[in-house]
Structures are given as structure tokens and as C-alpha cells.
GUKOL-47003 format. One record per residue: x, y, z of N, C-alpha, C, O in turn. Coordinates in steps of 0.1 Angstrom, whole numbers, padded with zeros to 4 digits, always signed. Atoms other than C-alpha are relative to their C-alpha. Layout:
<atoms>
XYZXYZXYZXYZ
...
</atoms>
This chain:
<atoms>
-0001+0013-0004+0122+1124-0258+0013-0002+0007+0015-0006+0019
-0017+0001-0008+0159+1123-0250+0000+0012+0012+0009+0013+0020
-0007-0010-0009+0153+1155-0227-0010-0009+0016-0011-0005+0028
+0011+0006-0013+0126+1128-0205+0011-0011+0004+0014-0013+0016
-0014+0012+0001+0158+1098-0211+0009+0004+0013+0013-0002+0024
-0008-0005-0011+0179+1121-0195-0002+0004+0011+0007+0005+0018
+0007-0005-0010+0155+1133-0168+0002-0013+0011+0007-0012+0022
+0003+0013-0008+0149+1094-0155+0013+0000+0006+0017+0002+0017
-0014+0009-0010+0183+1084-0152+0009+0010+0006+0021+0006+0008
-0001-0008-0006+0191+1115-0137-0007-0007+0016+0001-0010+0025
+0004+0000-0012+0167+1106-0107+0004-0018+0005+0006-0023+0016
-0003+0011-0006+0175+1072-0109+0020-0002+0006+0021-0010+0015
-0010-0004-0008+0212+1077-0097-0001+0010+0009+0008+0009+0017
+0003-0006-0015+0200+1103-0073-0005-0009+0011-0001-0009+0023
+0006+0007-0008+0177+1074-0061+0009-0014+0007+0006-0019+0018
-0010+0006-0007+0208+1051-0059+0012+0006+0004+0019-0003+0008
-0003-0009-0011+0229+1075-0042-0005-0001+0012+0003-0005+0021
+0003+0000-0012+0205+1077-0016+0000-0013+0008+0005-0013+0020
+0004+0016-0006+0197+1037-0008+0010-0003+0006+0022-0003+0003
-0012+0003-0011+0211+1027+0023+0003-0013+0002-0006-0020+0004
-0007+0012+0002+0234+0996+0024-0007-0003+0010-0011+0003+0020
+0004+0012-0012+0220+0963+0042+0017-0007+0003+0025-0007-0006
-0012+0010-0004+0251+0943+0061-0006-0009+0006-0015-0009+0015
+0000+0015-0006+0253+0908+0067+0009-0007+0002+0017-0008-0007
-0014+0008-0001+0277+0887+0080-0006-0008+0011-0014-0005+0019
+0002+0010-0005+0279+0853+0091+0007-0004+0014+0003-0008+0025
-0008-0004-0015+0308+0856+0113+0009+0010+0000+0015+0015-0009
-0008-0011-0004+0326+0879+0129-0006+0016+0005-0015+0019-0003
+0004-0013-0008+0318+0915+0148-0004+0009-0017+0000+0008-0028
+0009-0014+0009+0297+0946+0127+0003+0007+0007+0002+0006+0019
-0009-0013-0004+0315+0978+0132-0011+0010-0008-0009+0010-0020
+0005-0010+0009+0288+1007+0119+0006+0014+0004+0008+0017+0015
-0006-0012-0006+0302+1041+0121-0013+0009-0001-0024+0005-0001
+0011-0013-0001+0283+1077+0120-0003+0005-0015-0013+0012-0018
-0004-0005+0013+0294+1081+0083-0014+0006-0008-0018+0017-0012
+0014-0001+0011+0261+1076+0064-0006-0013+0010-0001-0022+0016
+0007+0011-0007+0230+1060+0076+0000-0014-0010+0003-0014-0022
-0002+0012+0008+0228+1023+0066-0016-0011+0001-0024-0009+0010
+0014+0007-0001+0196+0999+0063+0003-0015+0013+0010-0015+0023
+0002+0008-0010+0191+0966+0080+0013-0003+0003+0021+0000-0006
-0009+0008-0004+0219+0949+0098-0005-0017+0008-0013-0021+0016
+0001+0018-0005+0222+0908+0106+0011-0001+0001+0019+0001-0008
-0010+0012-0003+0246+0890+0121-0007-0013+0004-0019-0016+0004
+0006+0011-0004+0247+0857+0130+0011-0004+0009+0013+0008+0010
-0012+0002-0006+0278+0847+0151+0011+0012+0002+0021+0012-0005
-0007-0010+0000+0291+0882+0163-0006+0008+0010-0017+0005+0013
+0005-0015-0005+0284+0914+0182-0005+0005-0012-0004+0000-0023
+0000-0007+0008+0272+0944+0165-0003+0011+0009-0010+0012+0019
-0002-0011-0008+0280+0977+0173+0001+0012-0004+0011+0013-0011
+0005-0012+0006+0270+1013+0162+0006+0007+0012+0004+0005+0024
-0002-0008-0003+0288+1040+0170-0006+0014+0003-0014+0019-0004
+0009-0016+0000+0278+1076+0184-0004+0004-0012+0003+0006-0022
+0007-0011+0006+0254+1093+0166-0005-0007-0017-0008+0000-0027
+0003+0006+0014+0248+1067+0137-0013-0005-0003-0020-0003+0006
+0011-0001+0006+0218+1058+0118-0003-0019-0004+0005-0027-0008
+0005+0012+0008+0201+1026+0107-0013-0007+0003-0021-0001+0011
+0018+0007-0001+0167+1003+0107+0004-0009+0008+0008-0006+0019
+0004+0011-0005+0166+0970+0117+0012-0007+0007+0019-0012-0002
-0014+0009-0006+0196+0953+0140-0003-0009+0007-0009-0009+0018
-0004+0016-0007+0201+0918+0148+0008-0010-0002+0014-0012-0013
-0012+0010-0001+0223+0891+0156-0007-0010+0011-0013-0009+0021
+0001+0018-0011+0220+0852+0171+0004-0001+0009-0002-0002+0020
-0004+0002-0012+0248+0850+0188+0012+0010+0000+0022+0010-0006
-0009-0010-0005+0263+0881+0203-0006+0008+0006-0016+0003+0010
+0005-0008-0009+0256+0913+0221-0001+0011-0013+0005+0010-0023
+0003-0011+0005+0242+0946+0206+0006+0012+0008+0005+0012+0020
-0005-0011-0005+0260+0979+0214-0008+0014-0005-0003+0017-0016
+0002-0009+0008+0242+1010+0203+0007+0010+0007+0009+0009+0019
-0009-0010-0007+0263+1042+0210-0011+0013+0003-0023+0011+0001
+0006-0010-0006+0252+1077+0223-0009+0006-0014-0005+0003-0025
+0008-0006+0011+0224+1098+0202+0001-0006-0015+0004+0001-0024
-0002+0008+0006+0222+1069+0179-0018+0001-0005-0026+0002+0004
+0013+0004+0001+0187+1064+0160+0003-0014-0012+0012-0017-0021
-0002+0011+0002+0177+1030+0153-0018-0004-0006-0027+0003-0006
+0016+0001-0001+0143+1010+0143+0000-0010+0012+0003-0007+0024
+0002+0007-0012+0137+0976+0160+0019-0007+0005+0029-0007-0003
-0015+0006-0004+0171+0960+0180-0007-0015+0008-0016-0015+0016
+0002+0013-0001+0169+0920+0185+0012-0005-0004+0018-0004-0015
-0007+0009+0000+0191+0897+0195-0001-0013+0009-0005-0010+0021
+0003+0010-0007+0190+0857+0209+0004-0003+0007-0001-0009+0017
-0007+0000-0012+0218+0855+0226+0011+0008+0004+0023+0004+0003
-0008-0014-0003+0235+0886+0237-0008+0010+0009-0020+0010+0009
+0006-0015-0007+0229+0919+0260+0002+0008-0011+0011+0010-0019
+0005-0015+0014+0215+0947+0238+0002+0012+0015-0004+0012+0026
+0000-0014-0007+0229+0980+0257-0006+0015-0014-0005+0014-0026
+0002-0008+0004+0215+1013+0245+0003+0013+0005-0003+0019+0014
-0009-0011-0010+0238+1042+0253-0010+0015+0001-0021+0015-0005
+0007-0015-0006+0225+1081+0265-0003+0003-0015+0003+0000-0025
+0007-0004+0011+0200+1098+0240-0007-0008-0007-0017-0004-0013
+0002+0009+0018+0196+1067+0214-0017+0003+0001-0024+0007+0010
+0016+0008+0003+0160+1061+0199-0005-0010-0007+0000-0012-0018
-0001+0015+0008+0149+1029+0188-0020+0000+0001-0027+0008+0008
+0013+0003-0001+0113+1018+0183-0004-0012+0005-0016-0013+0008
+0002+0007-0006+0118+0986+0196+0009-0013+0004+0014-0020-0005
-0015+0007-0002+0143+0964+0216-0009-0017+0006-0019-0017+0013
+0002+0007-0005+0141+0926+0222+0011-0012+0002+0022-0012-0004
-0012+0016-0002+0161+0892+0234-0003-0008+0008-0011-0006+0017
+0004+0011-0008+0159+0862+0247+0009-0003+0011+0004-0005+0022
-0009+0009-0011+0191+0848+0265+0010+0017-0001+0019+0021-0008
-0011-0013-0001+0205+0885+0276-0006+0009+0010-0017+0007+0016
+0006-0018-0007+0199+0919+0295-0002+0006-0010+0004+0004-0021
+0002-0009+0006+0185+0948+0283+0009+0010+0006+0013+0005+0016
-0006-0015-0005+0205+0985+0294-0005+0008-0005-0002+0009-0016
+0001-0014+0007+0188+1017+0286+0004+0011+0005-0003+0017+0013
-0007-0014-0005+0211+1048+0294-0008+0012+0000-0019+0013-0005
+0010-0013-0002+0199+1082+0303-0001+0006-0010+0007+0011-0018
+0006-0007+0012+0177+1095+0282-0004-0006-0011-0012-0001-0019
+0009+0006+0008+0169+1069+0261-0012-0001-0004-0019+0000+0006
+0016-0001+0003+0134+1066+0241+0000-0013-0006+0010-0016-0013
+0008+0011+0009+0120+1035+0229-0016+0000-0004-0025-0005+0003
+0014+0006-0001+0089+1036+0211-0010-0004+0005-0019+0001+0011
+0010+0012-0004+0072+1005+0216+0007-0007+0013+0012-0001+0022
-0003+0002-0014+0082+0980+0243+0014-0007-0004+0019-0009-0015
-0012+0012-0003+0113+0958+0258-0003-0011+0005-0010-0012+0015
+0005+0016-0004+0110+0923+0260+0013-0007+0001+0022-0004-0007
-0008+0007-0004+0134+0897+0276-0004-0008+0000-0017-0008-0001
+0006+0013-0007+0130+0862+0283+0007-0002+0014+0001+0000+0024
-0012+0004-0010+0162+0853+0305+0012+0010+0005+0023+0006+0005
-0006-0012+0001+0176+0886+0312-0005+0010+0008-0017+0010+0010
+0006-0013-0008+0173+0921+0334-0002+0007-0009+0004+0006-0020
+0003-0009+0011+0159+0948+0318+0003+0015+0013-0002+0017+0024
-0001-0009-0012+0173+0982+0337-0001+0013-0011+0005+0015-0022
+0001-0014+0010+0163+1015+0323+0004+0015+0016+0000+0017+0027
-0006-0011-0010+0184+1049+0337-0008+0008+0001-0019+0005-0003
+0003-0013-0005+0175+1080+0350-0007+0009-0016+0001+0013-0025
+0001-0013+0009+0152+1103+0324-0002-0013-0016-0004-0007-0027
+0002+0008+0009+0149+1069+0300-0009+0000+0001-0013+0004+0012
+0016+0001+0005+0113+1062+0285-0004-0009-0008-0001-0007-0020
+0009+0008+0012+0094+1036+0268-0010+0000-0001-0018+0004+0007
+0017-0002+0001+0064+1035+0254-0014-0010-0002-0025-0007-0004
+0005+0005-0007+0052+1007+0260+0004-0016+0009+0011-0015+0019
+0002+0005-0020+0052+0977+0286+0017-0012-0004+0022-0018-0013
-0016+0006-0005+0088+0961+0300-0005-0013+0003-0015-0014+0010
+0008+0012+0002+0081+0924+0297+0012-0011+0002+0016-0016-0008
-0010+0013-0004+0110+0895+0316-0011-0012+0006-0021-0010+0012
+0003+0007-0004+0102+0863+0322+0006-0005+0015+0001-0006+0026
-0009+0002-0012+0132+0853+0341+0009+0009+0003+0021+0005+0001
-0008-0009-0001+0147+0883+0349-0006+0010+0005-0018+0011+0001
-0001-0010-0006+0148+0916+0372-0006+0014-0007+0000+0017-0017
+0006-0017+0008+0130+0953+0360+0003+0002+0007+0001-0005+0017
-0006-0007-0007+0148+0981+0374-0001+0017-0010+0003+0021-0021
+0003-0012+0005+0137+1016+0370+0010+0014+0005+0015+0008+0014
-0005-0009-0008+0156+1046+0383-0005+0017-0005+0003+0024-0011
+0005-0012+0002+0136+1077+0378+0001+0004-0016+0008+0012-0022
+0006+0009+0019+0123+1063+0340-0016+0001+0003-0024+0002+0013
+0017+0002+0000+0090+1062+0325-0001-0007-0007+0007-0007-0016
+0010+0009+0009+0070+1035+0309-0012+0007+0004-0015+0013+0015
+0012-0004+0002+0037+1041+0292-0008-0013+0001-0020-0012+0004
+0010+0010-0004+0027+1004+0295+0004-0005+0013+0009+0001+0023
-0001+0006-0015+0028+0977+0322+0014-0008-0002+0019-0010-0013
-0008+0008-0007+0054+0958+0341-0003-0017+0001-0011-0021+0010
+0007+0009-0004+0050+0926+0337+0011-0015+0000+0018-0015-0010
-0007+0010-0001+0070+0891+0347-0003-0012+0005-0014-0011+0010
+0002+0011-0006+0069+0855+0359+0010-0002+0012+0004-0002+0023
-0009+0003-0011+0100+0848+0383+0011+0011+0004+0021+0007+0010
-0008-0009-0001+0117+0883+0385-0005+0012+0011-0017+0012+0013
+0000-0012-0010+0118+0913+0411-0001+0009-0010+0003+0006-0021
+0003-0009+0003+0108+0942+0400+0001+0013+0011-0006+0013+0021
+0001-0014-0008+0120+0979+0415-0003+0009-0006+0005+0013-0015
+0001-0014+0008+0104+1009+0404+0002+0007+0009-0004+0008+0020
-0006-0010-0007+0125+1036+0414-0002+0012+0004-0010+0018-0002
+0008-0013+0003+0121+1068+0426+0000+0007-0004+0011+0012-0008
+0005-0008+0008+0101+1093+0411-0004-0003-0017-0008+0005-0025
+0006+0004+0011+0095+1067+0383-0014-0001+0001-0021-0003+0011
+0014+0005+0000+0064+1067+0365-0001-0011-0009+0008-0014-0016
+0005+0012+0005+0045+1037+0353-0012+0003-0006-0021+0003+0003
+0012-0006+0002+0016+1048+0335-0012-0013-0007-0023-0011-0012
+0008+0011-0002+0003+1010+0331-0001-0005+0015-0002+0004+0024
+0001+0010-0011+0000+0983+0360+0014-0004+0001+0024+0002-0003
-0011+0016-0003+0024+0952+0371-0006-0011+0001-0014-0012+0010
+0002+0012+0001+0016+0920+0363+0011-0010+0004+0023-0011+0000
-0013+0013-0003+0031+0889+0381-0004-0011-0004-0013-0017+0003
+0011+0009+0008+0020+0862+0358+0005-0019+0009+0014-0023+0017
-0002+0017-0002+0018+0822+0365-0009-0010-0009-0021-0012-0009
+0004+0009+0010+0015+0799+0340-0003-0016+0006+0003-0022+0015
-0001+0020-0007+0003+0761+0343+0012-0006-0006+0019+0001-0014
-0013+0009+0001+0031+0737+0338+0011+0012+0005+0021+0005+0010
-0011-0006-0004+0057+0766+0348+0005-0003+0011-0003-0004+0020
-0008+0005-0014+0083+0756+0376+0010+0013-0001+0016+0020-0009
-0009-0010-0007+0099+0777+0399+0000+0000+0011-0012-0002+0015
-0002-0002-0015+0111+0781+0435-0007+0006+0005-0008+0018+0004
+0010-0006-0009+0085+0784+0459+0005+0009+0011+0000+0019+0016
-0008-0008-0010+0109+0796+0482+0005+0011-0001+0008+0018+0009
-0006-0013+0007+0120+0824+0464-0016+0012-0008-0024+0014-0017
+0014-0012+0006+0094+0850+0463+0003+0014-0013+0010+0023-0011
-0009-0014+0002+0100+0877+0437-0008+0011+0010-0019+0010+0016
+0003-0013-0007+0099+0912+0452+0000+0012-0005+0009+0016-0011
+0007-0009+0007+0081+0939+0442+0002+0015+0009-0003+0014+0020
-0004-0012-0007+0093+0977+0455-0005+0012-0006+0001+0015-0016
+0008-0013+0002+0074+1008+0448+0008+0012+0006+0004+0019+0016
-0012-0013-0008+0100+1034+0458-0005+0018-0002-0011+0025-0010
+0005-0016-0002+0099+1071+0471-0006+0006-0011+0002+0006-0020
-0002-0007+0008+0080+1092+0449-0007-0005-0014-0011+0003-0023
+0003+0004+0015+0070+1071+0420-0011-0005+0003-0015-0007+0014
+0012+0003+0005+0039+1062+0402+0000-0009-0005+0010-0013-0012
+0001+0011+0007+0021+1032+0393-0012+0003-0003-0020+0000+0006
+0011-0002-0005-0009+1043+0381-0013-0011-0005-0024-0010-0001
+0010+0011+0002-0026+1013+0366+0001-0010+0011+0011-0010+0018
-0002+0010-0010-0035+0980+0388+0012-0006+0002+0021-0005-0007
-0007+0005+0000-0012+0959+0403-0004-0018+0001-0012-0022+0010
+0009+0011-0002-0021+0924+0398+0009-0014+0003+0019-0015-0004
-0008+0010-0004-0006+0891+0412-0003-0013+0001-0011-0019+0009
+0011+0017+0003-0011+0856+0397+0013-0013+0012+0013-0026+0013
-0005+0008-0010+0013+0842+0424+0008+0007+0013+0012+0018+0010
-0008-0005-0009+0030+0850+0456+0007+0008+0003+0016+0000+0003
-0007-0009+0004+0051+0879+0459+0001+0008+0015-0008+0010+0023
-0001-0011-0010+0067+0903+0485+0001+0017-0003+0011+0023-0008
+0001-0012+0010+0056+0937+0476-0001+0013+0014-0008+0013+0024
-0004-0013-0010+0069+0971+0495-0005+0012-0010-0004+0013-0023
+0006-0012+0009+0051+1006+0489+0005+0005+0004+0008+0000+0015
-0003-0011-0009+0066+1035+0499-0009+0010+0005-0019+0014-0002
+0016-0010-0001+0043+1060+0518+0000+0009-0008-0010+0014-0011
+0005-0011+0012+0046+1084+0495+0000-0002-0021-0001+0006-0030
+0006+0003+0013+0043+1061+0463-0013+0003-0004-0021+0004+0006
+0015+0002+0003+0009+1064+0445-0002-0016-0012+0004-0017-0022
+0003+0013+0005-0001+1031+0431-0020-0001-0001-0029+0004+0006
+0018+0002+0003-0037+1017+0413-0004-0010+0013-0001-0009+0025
+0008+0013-0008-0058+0985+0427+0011-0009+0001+0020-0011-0007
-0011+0011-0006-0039+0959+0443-0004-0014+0002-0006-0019+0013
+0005+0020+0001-0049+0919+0435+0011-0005+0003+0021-0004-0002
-0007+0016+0004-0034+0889+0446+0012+0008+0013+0023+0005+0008
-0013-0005-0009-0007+0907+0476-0007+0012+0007-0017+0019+0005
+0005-0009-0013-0008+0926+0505+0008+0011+0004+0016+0008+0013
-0016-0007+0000+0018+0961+0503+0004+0001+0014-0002+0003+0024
-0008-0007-0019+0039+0967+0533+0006+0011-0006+0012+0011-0016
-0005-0012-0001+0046+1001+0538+0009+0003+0004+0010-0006+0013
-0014-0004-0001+0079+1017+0544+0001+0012+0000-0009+0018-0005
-0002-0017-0001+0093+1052+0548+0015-0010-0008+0017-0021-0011
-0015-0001+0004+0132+1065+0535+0001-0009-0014-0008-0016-0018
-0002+0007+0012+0146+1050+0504-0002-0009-0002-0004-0010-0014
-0001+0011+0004+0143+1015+0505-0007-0009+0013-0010-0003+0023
+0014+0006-0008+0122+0988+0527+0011-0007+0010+0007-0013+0020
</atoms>
């Protein structure tokens, strides 16, 4: 009996040993280092900011910006009002915000998707998500990146760069009651080289350039103009 006594609380200090600290703070900046991985993080009035090569689950904050550093793994990243950058290598399973940009450096992976409201979303060279890049009011910018879903926005430009693939569509959505400048078309760029290979579909107006040697799906709702060289 005492040799089972001793066995438990044996594993139960191995098992608190392992459990990885949550941080919360109300105000003021979150500093995580590489040291040991750590569990959720919350702010609420701050940045938060993970250094190279560090470890943790769930990151967010209200009001501030997200930093994640190089070869950094993460779960979801969310914040309301701040830019979430994600430096070269990281992995995250899923990034979102409302009043900010997204950044994904070369080589990043994201799982699932990125979502903005009021914000650009630009993913580097050799970055990948897995599924679909989602602004309302704000710019997508690819530069020889992959997404597994679609592209999809209300009042933002969209460039898929070259030699990006897209292995959904683009959606340019329009909602009833939504206002926005008629005058201001967004602009849609299909650049050297890159793939779109699901439809492109267009619930409002839009100036949309292919390159001749893009490959793109079905094309609703716009009419491409074609272009040679890098840019239209």
C-alpha cells in the first residue's frame, strides 16, 4: 500500500513539473522567452511577444500588437486591436484580428486560415496556409506563398504574386446594407507564374489583371485583362 502511496505522488509531481504556466495580465507588455514552453497567454491592454524559438497554445490580447519570433510554434494567435506579425519558420494553427494587419514571414505555416477585418494580410516568399485568407477592409498580398483555400474580401485589392499558388478561388463579396466607394474599384492581379486554381467569382465591380502565363479557374462577375512582364 505505501509502495502504490509512493508511486501516485511520484507521478503526480512529475505531472506538475510538466504543466505549462498560463499568463495573464491586465496591463502592461508579455515578454515570453524560449526557456520552457508555456500554455495560454491573455493580455488585455499590451503587446505580446514570444521570442525565437518558443513554445505556447493560445495568444491574445485586446489592445496591442502580437509579435511571434523566428521558429516559434504556437496554437491559435488573436488579437482586436493590434498587428499580429509572424516571424521566418513560426507555426501556428490559426491567426486572427480585427482592427490590425496580419505579416507572415518566409516560411511560415499556418494550419487553418487568416482572418482580418480592417487590416492587410501579406504572406512572404515560401509562407503557407491552409486554409482561406479572409479581409474585409484590407489588401491580400502573396509573394511566391501558398494558400489551400480561397481569397476572399469586400473592399480590398488583392495580389497574388508570382509563382503563388492558390489552391481555392477569390471571392469579392457584397453585402446588402454595406457602403463603400464606388469609385474605387478594388484590384485584382494574377501575377507571372502563379496559380489560382479554383473559380474566381465577383459579387461587385472590380479591376482584374491576369498575366499570360497565370493559370486561373472560371471567371464570374469581371472581365481579365491580360498583361505580359511583372506587373499590368
Amino acid at each position: 500500500m505505501k509502495e502504490l502511496f509512493c508511486a501516485a505522488l511520484l507521478l503526480a509531481v512529475v505531472a506538475t513539473s510538466h504543466a505549462q504556466e498560463n499568463i495573464s495580465k491586465a496591463l502592461g507588455n508579455v515578454r515570453v522567452t524560449a526557456e520552457k514552453p508555456v500554455g495560454n497567454i491573455a493580455g488585455t491592454n499590451g503587446n505580446v511577444s514570444l521570442e525565437d524559438g518558443a513554445q505556447a497554445k493560445n495568444v491574445q490580447t485586446v489592445n496591442g500588437g502580437i509579435a511571434i519570433g523566428r521558429n516559434a510554434m504556437v496554437e491559435s494567435v488573436k488579437s482586436v486591436n493590434g498587428k499580429i506579425k509572424l516571424a521566418e519558420n513560426t507555426r501556428a494553427q490559426a491567426v486572427e484580428t480585427v482592427n490590425g494587419g496580419v505579416t507572415l514571414d518566409e516560411g511560415v505555416q499556418v494550419d487553418g486560415g487568416v482572418k482580418a477585418v480592417n487590416g492587410r494580410i501579406e504572406l512572404a516568399r515560401g509562407a503557407a496556409v491552409g486554409g482561406n485568407l479572409e479581409t474585409a477592409n484590407g489588401s491580400i498580398e502573396l509573394d511566391h506563398a501558398n494558400v489551400g483555400g480561397d481569397l476572399r474580401t469586400k473592399n480590398g485589392n488583392i495580389e497574388v504574386g508570382a509563382q503563388s499558388v492558390v489552391k481555392g478561388g477569390i471571392v469579392v463579396e457584397k453585402s446588402h446594407g454595406d457602403h463603400y466607394d464606388s469609385n474605387r474599384l478594388p484590384r485584382i492581379v494574377i501575377g507571372p507564374g502563379a496559380t489560382v486554381a479554383g473559380a474566381l467569382r465577383f459579387e461587385r465591380d472590380v479591376e482584374l489583371y491576369v498575366s499570360d502565363s497565370a493559370r486561373v479557374g472560371s471567371i464570374t462577375g469581371a472581365t481579365a485583362i491580360r498583361f505580359s512582364g511583372e506587373k499590368p
